[in-house]
KOLKE-840436 format. One record per residue: residue number from 1; residue in three letters; x negated, y, z negated of N, C-alpha, C in turn. Coordinates in Angstrom, 1 decimal. Atoms other than C-alpha are relative to their C-alpha. Layout:
KOLKE-840436
<atom pos="NUM" code="ALA" n_x="X" n_y="Y" n_z="Z" ca_x="X" ca_y="Y" ca_z="Z" c_x="X" c_y="Y" c_z="Z"/>
...
***
This chain:
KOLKE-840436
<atom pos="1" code="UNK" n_x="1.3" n_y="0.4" n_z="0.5" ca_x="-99.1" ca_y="135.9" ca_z="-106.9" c_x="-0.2" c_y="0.3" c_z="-1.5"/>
<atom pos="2" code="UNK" n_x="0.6" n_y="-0.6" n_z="1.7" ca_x="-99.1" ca_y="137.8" ca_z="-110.4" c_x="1.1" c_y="-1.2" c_z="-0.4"/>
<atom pos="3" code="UNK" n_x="-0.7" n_y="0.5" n_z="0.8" ca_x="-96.5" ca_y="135.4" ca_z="-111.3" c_x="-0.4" c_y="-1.3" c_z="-0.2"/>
<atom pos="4" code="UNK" n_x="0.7" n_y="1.3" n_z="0.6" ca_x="-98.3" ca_y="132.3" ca_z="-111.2" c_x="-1.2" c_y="0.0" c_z="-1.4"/>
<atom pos="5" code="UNK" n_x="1.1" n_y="-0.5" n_z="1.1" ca_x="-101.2" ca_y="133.7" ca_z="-113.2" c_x="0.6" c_y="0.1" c_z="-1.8"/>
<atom pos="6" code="UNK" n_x="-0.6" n_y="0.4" n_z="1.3" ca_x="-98.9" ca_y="133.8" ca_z="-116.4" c_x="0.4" c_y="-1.5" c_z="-0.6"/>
<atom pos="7" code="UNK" n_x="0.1" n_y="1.5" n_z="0.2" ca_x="-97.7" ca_y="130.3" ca_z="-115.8" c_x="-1.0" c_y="-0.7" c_z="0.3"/>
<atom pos="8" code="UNK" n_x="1.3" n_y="0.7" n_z="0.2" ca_x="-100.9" ca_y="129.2" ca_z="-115.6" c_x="-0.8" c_y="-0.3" c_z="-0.5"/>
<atom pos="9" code="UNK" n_x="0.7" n_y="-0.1" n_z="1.7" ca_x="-102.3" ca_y="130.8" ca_z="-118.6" c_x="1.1" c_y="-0.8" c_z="-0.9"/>
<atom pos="10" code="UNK" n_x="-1.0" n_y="1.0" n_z="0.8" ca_x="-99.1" ca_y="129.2" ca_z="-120.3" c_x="-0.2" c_y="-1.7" c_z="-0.1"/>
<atom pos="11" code="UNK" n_x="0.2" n_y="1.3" n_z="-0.3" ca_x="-99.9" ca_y="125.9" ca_z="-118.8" c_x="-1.1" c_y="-0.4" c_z="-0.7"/>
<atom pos="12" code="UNK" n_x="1.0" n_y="0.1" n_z="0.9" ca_x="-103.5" ca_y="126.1" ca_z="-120.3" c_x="0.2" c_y="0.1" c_z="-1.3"/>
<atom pos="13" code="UNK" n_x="-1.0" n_y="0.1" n_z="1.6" ca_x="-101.9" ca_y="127.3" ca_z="-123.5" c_x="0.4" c_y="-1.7" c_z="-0.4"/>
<atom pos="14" code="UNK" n_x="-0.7" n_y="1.8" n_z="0.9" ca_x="-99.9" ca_y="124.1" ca_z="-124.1" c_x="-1.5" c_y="-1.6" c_z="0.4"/>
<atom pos="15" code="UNK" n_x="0.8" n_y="1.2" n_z="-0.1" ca_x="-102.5" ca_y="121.9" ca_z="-122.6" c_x="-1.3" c_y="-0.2" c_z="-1.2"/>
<atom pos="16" code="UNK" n_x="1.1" n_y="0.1" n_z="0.6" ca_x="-105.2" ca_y="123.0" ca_z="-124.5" c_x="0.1" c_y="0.2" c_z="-1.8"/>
<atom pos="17" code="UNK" n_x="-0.3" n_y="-0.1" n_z="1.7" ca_x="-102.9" ca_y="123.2" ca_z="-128.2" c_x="-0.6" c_y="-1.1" c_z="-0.7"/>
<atom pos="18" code="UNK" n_x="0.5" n_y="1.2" n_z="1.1" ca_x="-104.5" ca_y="121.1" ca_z="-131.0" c_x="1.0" c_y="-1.4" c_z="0.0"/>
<atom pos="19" code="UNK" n_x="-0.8" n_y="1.3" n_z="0.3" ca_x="-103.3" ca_y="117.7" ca_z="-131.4" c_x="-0.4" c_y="-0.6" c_z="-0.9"/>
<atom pos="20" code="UNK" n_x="0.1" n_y="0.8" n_z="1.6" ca_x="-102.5" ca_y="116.0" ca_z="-135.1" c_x="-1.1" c_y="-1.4" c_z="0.7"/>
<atom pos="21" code="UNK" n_x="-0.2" n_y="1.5" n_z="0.3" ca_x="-104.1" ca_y="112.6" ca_z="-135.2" c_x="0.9" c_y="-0.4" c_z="-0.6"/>
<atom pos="22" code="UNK" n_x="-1.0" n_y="1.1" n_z="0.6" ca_x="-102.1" ca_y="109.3" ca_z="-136.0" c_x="-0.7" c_y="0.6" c_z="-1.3"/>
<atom pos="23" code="UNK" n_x="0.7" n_y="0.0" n_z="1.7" ca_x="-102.0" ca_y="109.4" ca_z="-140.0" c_x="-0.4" c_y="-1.5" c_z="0.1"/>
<atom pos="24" code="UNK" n_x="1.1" n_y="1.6" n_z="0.1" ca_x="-103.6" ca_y="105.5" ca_z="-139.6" c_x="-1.4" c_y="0.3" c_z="0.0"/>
<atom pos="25" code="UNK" n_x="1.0" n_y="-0.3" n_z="-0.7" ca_x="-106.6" ca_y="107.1" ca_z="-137.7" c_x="-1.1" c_y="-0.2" c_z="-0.7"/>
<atom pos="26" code="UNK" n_x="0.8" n_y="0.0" n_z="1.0" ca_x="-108.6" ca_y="107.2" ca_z="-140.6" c_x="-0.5" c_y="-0.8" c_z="-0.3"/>
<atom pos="27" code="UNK" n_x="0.1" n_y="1.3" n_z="0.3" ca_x="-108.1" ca_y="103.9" ca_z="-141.7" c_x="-0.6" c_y="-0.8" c_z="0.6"/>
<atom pos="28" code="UNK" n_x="0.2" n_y="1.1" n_z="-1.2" ca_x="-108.3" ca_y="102.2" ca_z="-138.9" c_x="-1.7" c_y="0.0" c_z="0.4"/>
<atom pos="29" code="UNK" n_x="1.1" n_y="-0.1" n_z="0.0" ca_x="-111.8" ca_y="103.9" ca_z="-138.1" c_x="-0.4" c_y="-0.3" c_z="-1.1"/>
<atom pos="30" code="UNK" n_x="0.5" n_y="0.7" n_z="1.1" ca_x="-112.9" ca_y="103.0" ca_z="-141.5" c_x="0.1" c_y="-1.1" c_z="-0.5"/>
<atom pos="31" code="UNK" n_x="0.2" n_y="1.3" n_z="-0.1" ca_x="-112.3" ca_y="99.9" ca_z="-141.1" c_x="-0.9" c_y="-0.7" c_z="0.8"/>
<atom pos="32" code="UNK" n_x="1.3" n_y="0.8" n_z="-1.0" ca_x="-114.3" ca_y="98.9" ca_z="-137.9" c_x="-1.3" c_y="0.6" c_z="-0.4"/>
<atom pos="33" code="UNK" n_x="1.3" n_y="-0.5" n_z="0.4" ca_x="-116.9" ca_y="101.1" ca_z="-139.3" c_x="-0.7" c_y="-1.2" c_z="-1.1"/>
<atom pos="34" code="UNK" n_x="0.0" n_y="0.5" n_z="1.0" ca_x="-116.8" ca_y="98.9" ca_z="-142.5" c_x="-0.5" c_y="-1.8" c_z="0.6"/>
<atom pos="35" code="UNK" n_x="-0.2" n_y="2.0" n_z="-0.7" ca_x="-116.4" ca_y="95.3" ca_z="-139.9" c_x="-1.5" c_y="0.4" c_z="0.5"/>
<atom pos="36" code="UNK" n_x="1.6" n_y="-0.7" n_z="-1.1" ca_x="-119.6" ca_y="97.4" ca_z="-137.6" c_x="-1.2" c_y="-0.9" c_z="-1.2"/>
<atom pos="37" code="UNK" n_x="1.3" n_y="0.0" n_z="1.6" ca_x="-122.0" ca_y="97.6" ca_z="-141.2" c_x="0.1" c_y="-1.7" c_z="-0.8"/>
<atom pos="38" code="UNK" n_x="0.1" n_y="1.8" n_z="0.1" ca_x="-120.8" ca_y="93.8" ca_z="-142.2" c_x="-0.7" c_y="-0.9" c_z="1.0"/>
<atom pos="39" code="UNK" n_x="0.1" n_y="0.8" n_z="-0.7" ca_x="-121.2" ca_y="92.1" ca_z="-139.0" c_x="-1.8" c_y="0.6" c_z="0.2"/>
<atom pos="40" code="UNK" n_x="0.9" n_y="-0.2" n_z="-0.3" ca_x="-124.9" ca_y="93.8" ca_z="-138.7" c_x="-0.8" c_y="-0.8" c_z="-1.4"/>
<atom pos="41" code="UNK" n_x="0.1" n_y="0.7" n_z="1.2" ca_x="-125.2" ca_y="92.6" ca_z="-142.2" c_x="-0.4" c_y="-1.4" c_z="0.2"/>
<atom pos="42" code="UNK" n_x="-0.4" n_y="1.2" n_z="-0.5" ca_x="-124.5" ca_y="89.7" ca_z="-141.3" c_x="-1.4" c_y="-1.4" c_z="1.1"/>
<atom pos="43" code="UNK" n_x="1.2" n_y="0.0" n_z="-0.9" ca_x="-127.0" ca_y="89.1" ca_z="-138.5" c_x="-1.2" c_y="0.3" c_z="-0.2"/>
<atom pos="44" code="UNK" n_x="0.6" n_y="0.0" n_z="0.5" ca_x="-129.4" ca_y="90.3" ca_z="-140.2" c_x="-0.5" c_y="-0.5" c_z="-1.3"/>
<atom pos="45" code="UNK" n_x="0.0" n_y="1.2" n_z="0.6" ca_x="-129.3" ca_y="87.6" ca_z="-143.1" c_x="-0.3" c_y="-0.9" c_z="0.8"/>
<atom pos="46" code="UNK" n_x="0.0" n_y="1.1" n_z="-1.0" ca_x="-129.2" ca_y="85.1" ca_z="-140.0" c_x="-1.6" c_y="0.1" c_z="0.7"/>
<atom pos="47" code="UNK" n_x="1.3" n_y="-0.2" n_z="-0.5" ca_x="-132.7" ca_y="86.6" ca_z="-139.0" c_x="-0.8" c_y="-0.9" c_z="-0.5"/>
<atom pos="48" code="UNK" n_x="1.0" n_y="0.9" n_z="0.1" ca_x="-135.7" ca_y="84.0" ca_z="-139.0" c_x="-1.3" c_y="0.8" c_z="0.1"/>
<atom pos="49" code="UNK" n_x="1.2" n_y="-0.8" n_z="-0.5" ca_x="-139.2" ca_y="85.8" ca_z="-139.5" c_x="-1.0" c_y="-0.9" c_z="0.5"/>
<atom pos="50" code="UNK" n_x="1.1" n_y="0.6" n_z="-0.7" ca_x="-141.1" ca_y="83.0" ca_z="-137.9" c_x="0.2" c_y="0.7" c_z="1.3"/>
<atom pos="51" code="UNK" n_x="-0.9" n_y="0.1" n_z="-1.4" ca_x="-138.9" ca_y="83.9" ca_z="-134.5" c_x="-0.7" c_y="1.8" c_z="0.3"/>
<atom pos="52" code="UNK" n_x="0.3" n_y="-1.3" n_z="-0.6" ca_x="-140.3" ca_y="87.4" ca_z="-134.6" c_x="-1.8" c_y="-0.2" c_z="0.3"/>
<atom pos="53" code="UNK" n_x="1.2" n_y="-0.1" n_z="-0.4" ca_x="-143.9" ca_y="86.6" ca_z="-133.7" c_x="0.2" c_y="0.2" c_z="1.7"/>
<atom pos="54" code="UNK" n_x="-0.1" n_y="-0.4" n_z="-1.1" ca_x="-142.5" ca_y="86.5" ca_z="-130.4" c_x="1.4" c_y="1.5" c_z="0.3"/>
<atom pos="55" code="UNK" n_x="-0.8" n_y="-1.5" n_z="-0.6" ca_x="-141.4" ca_y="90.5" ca_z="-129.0" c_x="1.4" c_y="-0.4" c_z="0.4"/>
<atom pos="56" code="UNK" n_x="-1.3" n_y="0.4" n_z="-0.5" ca_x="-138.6" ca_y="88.7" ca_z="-127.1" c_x="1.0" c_y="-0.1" c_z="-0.7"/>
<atom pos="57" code="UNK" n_x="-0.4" n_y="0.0" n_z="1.0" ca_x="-137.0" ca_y="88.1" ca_z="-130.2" c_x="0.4" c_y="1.4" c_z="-1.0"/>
<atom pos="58" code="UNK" n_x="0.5" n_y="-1.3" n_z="1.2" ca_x="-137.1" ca_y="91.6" ca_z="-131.8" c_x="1.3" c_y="0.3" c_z="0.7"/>
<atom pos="59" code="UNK" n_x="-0.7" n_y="-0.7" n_z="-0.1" ca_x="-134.0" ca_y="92.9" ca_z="-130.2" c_x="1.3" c_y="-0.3" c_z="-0.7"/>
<atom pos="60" code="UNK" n_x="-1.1" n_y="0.3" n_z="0.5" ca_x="-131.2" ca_y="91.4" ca_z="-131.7" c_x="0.2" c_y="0.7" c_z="-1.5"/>
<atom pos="61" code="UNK" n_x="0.0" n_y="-1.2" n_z="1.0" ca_x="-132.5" ca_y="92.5" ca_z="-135.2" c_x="-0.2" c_y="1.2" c_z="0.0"/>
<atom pos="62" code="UNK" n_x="-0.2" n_y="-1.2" n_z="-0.4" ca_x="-133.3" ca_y="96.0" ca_z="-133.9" c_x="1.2" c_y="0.4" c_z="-0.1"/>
<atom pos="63" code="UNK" n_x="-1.1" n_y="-0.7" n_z="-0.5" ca_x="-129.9" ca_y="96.3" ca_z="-132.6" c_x="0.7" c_y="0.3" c_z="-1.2"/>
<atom pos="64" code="UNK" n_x="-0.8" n_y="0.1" n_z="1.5" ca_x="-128.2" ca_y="95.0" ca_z="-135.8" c_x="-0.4" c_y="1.4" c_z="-0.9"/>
<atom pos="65" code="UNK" n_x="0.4" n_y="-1.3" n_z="0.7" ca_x="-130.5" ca_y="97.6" ca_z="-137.6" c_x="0.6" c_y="1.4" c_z="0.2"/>
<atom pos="66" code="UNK" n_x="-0.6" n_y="-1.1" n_z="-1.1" ca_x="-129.4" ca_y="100.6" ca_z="-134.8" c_x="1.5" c_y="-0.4" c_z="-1.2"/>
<atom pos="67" code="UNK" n_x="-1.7" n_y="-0.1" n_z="0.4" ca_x="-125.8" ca_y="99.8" ca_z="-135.4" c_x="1.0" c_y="0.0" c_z="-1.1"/>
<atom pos="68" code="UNK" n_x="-0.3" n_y="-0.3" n_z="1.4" ca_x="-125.5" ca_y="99.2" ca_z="-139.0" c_x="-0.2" c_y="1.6" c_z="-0.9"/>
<atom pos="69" code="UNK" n_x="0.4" n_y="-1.4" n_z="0.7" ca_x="-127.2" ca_y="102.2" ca_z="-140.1" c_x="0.7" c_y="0.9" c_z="0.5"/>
<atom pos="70" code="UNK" n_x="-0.5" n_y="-1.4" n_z="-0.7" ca_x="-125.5" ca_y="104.0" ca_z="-137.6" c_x="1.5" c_y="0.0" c_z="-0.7"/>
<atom pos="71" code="UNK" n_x="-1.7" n_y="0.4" n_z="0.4" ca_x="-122.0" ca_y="102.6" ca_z="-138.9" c_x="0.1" c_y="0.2" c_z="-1.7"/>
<atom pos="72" code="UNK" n_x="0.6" n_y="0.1" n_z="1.0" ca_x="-123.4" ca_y="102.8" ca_z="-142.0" c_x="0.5" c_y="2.0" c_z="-0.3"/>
<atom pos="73" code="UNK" n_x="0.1" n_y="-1.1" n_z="0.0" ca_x="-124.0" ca_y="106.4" ca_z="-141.5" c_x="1.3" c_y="0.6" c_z="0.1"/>
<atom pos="74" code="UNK" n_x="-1.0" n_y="-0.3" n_z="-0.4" ca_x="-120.9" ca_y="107.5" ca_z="-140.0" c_x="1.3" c_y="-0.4" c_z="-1.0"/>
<atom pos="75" code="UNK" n_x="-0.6" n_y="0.3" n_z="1.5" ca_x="-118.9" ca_y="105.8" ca_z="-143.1" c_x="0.0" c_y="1.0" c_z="-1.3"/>
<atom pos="76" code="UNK" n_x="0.4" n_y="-1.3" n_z="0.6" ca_x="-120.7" ca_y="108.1" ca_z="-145.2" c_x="0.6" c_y="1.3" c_z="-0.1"/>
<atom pos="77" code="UNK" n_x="-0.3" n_y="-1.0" n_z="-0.8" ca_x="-119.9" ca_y="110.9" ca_z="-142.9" c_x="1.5" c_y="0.5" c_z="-0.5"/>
<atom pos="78" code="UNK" n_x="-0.9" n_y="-0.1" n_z="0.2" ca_x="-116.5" ca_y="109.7" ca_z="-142.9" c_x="1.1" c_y="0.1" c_z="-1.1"/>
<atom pos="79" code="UNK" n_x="-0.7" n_y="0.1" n_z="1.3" ca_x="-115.4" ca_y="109.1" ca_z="-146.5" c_x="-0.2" c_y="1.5" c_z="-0.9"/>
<atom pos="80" code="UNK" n_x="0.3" n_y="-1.1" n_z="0.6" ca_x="-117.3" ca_y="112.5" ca_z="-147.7" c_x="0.9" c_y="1.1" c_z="0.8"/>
<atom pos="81" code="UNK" n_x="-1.3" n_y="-1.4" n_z="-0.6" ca_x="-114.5" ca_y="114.4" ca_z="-145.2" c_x="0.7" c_y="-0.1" c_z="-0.5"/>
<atom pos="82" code="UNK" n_x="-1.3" n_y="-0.1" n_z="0.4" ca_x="-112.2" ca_y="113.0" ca_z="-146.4" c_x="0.4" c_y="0.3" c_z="-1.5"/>
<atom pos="83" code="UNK" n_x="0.4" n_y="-0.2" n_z="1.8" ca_x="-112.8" ca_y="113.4" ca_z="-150.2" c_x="0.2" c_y="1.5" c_z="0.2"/>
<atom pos="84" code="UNK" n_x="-0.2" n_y="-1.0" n_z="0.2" ca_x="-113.4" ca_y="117.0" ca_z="-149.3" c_x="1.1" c_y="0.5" c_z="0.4"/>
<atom pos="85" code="UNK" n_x="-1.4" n_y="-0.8" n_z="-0.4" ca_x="-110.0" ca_y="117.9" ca_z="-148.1" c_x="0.5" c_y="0.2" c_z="-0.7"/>
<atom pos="86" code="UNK" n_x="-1.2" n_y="0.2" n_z="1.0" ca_x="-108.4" ca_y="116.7" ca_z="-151.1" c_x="-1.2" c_y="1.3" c_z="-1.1"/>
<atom pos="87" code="UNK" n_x="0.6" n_y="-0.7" n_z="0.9" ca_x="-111.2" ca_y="118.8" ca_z="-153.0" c_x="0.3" c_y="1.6" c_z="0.0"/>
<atom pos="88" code="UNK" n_x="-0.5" n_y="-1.2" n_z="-0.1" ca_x="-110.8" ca_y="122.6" ca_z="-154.1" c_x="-1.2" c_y="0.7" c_z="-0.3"/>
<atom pos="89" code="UNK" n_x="1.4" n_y="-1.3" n_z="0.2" ca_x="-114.2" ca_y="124.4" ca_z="-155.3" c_x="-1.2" c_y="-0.9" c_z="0.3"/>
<atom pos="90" code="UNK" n_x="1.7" n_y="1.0" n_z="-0.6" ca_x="-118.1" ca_y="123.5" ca_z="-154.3" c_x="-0.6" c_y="-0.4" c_z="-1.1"/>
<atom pos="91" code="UNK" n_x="0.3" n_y="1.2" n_z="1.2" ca_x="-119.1" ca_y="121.8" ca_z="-157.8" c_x="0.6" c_y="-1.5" c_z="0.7"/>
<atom pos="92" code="UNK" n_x="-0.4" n_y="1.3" n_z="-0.5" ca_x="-116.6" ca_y="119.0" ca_z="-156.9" c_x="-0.3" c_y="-0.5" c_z="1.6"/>
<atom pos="93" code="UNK" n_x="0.5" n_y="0.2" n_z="-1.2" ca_x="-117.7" ca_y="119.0" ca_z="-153.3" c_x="-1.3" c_y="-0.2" c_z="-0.2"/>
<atom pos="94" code="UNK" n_x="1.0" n_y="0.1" n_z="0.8" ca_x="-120.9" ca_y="118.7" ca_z="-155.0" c_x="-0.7" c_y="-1.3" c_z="-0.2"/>
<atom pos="95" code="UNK" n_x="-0.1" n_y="1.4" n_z="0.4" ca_x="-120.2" ca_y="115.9" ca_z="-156.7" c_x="0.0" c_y="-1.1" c_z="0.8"/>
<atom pos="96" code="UNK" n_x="-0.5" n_y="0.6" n_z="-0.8" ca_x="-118.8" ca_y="114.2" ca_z="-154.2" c_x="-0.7" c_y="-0.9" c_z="0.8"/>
<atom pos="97" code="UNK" n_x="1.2" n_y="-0.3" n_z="-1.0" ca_x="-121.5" ca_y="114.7" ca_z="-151.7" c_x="-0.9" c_y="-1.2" c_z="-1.1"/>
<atom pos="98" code="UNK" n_x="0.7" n_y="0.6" n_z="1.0" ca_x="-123.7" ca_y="113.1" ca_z="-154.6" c_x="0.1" c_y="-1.5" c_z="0.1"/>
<atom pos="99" code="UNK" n_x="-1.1" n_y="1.0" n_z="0.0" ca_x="-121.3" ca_y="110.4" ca_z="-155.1" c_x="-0.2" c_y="-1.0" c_z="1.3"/>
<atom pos="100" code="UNK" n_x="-0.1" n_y="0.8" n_z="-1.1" ca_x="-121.1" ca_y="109.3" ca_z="-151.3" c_x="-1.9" c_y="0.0" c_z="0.2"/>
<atom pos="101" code="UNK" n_x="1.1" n_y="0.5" n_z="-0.5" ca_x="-125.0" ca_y="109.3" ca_z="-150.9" c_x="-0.6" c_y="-1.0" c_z="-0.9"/>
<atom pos="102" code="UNK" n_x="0.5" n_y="1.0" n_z="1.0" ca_x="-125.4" ca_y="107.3" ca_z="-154.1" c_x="0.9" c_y="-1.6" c_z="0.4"/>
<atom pos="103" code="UNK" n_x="-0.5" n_y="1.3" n_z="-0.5" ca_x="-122.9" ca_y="104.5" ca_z="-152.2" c_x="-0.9" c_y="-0.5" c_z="1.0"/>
<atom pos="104" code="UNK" n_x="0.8" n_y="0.5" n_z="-1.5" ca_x="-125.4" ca_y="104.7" ca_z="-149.3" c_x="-0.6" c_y="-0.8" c_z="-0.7"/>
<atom pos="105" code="UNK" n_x="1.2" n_y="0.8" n_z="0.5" ca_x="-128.0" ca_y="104.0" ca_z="-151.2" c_x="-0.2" c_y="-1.4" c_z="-0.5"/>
<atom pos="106" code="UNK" n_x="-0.1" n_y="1.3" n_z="0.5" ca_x="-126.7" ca_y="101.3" ca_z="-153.0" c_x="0.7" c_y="-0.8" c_z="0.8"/>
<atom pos="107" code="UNK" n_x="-0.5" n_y="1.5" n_z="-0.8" ca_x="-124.7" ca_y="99.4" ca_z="-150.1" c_x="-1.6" c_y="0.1" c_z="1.0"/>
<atom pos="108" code="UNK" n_x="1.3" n_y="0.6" n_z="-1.0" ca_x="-128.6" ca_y="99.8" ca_z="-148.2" c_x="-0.9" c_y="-0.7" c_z="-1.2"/>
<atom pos="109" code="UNK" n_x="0.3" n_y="1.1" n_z="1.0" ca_x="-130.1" ca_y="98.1" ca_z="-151.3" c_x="0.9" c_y="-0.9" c_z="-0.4"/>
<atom pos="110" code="UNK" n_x="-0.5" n_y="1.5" n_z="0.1" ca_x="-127.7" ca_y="95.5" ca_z="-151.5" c_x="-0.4" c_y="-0.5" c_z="1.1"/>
<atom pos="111" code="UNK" n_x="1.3" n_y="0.6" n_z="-0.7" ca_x="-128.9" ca_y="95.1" ca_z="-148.2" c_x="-0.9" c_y="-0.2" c_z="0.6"/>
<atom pos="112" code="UNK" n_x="1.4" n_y="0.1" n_z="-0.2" ca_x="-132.1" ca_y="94.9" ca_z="-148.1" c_x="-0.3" c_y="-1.4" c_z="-1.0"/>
<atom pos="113" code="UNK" n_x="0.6" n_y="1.3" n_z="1.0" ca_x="-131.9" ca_y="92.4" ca_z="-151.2" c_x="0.5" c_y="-1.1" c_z="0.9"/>
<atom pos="114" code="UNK" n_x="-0.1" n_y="1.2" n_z="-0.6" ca_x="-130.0" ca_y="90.2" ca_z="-149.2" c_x="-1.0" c_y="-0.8" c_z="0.9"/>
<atom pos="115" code="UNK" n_x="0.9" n_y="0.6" n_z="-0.8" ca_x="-133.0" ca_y="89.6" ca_z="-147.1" c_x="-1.0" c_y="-1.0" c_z="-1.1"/>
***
């Protein structure tokens, strides 16, 4: 009995060791995030404001809204990680931070003009 109890903690050990991500991972997410925040984009230029007098109509731009901002957000999220890894003191992390909420801002005012 005592002898399974060590291979068992061992078993947990290796199961539960960290695992790298692909080096693509990044990419690849910040790409569909990037296709996500277009294609909502997108659909919402395609929006008609006669079409929203009727409720029935309100979800599709809703959703677009939801999903861009959220893809939107998460972009953000994701580009300010990665900036900070390569960075070394909290000025430049600072910056950075600065930097990535001044892209928000300005890819949600581009669109908003596009409307």
């Amino acid at each position: 009995m005592s002898e399974a109890l060590p291979n068992f903690e061992g078993l947990l050990r290796e199961a539960l060791a960290p695992v790298e991500p692909p080096q693509d991972m990044v990419a690849r997410l910040e790409g569909a995030l990037q296709s996500l925040t277009e294609i909502a984009a997108e659909e919402l230029e395609s929006w008609e404001l006669s079409a929203m007098r009727d409720p029935r109509n309100w979800v599709r731009p809703v959703a677009a809204v939801v999903v861009g901002s959220s893809a939107g957000a998460a972009l953000v999220v994701l580009r300010a990680r990665h900036r900070q890894r390569s960075l070394s003191n909290a000025a430049e992390l600072r910056q950075t931070a600065g930097r990535a909420l001044g892209q928000a801002r300005e890819h949600t005012r581009k669109l908003l003009e596009r409307r």
